[in-house]
C-alpha positions as CSV (number, residue, x, y, z in Angstrom):
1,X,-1.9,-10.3,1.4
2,X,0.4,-13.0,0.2
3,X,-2.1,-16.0,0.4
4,X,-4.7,-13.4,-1.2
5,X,-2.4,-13.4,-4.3
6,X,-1.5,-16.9,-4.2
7,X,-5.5,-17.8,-4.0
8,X,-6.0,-15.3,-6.9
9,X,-2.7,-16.7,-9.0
10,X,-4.3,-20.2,-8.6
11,X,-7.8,-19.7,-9.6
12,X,-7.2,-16.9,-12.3
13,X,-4.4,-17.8,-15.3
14,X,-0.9,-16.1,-14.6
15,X,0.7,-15.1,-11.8
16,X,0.5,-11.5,-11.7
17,X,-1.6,-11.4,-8.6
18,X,1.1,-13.0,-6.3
19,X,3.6,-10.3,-8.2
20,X,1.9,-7.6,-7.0
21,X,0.3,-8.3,-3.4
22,X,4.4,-9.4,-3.0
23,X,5.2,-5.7,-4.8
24,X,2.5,-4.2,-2.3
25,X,3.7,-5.7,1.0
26,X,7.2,-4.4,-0.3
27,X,6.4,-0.9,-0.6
28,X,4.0,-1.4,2.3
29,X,7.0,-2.0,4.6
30,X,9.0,0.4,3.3
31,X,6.8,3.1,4.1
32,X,6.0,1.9,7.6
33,X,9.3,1.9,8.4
34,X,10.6,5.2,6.9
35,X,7.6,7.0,8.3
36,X,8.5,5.4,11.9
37,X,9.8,8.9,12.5
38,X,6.7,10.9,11.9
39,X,4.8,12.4,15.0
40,X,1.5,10.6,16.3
41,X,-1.8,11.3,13.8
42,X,0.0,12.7,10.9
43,X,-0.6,9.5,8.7
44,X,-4.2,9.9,8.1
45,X,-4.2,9.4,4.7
46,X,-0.8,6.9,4.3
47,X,-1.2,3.4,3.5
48,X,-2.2,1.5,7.2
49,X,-3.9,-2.7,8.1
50,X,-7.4,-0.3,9.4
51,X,-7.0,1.7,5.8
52,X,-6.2,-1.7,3.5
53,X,-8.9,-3.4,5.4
54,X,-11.5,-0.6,4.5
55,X,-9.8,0.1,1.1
56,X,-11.0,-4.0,0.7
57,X,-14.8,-3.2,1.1
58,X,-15.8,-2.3,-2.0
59,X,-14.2,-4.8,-4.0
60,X,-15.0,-7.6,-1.6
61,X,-18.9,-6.8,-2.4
62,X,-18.0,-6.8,-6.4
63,X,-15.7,-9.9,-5.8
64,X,-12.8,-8.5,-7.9
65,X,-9.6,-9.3,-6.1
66,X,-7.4,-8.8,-8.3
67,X,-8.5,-5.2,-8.6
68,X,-7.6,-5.1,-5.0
69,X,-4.4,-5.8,-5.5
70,X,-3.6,-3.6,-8.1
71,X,-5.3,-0.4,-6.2
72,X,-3.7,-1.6,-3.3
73,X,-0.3,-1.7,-4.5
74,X,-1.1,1.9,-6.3
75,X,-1.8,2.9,-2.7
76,X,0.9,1.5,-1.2
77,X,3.6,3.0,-4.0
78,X,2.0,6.3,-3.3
79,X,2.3,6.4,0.2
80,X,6.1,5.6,0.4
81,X,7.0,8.3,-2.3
82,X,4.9,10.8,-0.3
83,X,6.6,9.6,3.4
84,X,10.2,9.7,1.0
85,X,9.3,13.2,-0.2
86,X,7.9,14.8,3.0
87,X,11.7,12.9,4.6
88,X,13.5,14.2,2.6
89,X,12.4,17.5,1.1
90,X,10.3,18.7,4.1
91,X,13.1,20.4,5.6
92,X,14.0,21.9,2.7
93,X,10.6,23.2,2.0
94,X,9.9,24.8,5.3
95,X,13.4,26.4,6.0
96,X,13.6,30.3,5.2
């Protein structure tokens, strides 16, 4: 992810790319490690390697990388406030 958005930060002007693949292997962690406690299969839809690396498809085939990043870190962002919410407020939620 990082030498994505150093490649990207070199060849287009500014360095927002390495910002935000940095921003999206931040939140990325995060929610890998908060959802550490969460049974087996439950994380379909959360941020994964197999789910970035078929999230990449698409905009491998139009060439837009940055757009990657961006998505990705959207994607990423999500999927820690949803692991944080479920964490957190789950309990709550299902208690009578």
């Amino acid at each position: 992810m990082l030498a994505l958005g150093w490649w990207e930060a070199r060849h287009v002007p500014g360095w927002g790319a390495l910002v935000t693949a940095a921003a999206t292997l931040a939140f990325a962690e995060a929610a890998r490690i908060e959802k550490a406690a969460f049974p087996a299969g439950s994380e379909l839809w959360l941020l994964s390697r197999r789910n970035a690396i078929f999230a990449a498809v698409p905009f491998a085939i139009a060439g837009v990388w940055t757009s990657y990043l961006i998505a990705l870190l959207v994607y990423s962002a999500a999927s820690f406030f949803i692991v944080q919410h479920v964490r957190h407020f789950g309990a709550e939620l299902t208690r009578s």
